[in-house]
N, CA, C and O of each residue as an XYZ file, in Angstrom:
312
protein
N      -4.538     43.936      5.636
C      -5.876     43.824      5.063
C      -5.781     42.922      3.835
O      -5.028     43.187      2.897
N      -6.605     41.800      3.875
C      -6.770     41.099      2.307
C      -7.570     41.451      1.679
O      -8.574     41.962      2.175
N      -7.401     41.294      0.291
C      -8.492     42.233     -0.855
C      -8.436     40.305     -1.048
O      -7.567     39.486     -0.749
N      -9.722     40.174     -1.643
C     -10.364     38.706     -2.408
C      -9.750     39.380     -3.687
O      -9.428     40.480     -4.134
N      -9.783     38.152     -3.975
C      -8.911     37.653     -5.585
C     -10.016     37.337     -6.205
O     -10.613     36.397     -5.680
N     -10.683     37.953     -7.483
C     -11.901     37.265     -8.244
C     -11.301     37.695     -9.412
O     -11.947     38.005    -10.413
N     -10.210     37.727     -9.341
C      -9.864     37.596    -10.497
C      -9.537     36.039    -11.939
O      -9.505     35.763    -13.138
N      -9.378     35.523    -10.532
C     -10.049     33.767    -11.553
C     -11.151     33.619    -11.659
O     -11.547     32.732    -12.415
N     -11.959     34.326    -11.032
C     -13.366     34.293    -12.322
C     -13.512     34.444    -13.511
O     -14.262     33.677    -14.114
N     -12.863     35.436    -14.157
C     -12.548     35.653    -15.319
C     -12.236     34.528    -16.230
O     -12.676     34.553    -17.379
N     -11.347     33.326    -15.712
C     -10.904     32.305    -16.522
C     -11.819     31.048    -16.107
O     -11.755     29.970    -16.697
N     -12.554     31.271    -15.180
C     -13.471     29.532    -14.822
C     -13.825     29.283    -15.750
O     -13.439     28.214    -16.224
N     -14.776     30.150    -16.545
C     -15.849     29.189    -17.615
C     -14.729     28.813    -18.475
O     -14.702     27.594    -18.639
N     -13.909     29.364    -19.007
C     -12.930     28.136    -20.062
C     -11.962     27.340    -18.779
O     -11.268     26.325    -18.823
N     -12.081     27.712    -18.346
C     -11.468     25.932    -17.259
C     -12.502     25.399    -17.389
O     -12.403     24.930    -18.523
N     -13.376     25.151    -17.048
C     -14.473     24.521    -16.966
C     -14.700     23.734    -18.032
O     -14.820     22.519    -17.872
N     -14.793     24.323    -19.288
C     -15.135     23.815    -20.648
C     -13.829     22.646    -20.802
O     -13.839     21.589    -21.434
N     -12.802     23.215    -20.039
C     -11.403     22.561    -20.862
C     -11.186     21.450    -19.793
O     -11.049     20.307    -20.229
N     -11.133     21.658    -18.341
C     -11.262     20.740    -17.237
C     -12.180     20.078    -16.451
O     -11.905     19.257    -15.576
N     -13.539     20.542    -16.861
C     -14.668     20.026    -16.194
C     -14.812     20.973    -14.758
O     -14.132     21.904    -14.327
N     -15.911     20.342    -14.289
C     -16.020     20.858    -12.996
C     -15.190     21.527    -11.810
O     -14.219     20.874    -11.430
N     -15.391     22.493    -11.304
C     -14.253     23.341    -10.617
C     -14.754     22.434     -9.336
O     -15.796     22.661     -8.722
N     -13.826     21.360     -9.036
C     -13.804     20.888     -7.917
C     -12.992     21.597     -6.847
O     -13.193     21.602     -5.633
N     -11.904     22.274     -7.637
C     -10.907     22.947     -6.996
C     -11.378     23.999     -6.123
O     -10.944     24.306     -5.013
N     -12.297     24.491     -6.761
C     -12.559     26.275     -6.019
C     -13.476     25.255     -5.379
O     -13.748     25.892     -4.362
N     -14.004     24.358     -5.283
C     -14.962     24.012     -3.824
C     -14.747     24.284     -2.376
O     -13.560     23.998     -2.216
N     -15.088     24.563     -1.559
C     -15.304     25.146      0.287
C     -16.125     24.195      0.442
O     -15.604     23.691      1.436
N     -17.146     23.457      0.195
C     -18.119     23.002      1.254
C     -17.607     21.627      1.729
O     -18.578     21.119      2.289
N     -16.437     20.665      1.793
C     -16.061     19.615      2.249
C     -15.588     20.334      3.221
O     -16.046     19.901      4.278
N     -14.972     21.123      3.366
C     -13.815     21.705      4.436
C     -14.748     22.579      5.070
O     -14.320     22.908      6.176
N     -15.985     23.141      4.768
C     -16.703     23.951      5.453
C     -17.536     22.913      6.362
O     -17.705     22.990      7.579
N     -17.957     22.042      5.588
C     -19.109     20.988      7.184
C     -18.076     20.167      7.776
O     -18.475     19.166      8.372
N     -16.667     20.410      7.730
C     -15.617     19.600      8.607
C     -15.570     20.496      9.749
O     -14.839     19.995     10.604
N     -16.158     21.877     10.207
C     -16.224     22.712     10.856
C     -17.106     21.853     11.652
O     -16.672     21.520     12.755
N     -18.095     21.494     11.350
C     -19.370     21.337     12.347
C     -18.775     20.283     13.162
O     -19.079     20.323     14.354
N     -17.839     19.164     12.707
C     -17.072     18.465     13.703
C     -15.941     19.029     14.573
O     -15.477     18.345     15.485
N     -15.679     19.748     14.418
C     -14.739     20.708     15.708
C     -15.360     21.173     16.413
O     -14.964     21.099     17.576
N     -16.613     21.881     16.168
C     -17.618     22.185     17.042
C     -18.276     21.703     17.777
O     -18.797     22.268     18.739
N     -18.405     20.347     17.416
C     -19.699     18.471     18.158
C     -17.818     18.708     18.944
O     -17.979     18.801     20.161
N     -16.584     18.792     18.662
C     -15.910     17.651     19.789
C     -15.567     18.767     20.522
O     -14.889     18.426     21.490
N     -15.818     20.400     20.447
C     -15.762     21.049     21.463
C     -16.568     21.421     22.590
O     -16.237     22.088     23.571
N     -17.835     20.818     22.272
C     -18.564     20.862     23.215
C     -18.928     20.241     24.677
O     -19.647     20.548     25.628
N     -17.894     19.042     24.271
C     -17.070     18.551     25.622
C     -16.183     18.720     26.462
O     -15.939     18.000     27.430
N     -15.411     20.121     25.983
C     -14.032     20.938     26.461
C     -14.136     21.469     27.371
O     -14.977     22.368     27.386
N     -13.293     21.179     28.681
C     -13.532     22.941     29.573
C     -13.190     23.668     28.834
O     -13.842     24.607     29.291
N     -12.478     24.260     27.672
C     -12.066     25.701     27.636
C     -10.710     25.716     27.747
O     -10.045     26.265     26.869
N     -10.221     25.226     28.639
C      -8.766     25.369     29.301
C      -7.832     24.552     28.477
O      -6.695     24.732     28.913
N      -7.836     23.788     27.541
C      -6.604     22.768     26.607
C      -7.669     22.423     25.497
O      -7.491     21.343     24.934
N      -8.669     23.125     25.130
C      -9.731     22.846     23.878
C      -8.666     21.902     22.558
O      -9.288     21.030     21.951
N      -6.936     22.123     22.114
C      -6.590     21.183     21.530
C      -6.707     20.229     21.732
O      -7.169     19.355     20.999
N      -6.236     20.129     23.001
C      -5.890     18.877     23.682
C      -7.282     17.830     23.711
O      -7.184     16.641     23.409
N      -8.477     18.420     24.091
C      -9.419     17.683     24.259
C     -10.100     17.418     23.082
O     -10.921     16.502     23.023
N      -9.696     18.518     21.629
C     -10.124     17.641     20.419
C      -9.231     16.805     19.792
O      -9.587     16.306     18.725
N      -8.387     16.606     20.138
C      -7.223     15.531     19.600
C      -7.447     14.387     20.114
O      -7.308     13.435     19.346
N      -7.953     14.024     21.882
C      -7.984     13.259     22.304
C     -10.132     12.369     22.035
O     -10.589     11.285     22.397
N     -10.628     13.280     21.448
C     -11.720     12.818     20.942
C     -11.229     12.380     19.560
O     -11.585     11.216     19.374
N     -10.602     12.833     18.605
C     -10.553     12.380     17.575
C      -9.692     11.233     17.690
O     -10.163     10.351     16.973
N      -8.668     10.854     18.253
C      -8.109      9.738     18.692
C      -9.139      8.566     19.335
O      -8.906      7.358     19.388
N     -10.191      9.181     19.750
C     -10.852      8.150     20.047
C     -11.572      7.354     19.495
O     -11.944      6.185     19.591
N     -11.730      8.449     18.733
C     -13.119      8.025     17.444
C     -12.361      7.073     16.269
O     -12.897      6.140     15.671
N     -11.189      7.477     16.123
C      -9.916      7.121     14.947
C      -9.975      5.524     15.422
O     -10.054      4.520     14.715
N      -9.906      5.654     16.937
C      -9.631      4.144     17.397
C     -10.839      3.363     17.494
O     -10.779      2.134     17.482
N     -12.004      4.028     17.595
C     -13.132      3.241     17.378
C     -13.841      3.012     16.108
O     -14.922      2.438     16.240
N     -13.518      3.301     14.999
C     -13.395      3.719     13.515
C     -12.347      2.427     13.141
O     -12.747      1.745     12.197
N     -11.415      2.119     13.587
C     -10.669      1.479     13.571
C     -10.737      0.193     13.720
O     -10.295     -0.510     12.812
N     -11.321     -0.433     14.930
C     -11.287     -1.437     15.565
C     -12.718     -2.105     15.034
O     -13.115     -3.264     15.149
N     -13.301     -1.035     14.457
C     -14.982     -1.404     14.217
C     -15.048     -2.003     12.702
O     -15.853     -2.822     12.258
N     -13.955     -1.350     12.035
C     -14.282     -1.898     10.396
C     -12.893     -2.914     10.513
O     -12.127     -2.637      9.590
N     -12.409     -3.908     11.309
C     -11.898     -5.000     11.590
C     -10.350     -4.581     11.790
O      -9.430     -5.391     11.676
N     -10.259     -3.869     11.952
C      -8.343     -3.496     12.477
C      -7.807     -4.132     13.693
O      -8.521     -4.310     14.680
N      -6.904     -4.384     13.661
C      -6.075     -5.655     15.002
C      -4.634     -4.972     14.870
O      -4.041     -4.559     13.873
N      -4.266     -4.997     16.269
C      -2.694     -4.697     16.862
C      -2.229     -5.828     16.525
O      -3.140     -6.654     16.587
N      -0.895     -6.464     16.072
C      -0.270     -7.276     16.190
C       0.561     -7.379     17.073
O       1.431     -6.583     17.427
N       0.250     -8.563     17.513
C       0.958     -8.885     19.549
C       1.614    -10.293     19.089
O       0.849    -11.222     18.830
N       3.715    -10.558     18.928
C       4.235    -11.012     17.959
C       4.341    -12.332     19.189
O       4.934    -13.351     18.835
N       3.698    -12.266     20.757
C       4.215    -13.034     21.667
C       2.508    -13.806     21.710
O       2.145    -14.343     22.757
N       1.796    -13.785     20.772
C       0.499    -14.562     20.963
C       0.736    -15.838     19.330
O       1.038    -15.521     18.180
N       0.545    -16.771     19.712
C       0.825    -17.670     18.115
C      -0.477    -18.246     17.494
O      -0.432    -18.866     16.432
């Protein structure tokens, strides 16, 4: 069983004062990165769901890629 830790609550507001903004304790970048596992599972049978989000994100990586000007170097073309 985990018990939550709020016990750094206690110290935020002087972090805060002394470090600025608690970017650290932030969740919501990593929380709407959820909603993209979810868009590339909805193409999955079920049966290798890794497999088929790895191979969407590979796709996208490569079309992400090729789109903001990226090139293979092919050392037999001059």
């Amino acid at each position: 069983i985990s018990k939550p830790k709020f016990h750094f609550l206690v110290h935020l507001p002087a972090y805060i004062r002394h470090f600025g903004p608690a970017i650290v304790f932030s969740t919501e970048r990593y929380e709407s990165f959820n909603h993209v596992f979810r868009l590339s599972c909805i193409h999955s049978n079920r049966q290798a769901p890794s497999r088929d989000t790895c191979r969407i994100f590979s796709h996208q990586d490569t079309v992400k890629y090729i789109a903001t000007g990226g090139y293979w170097y092919d050392p037999t073309v001059k």
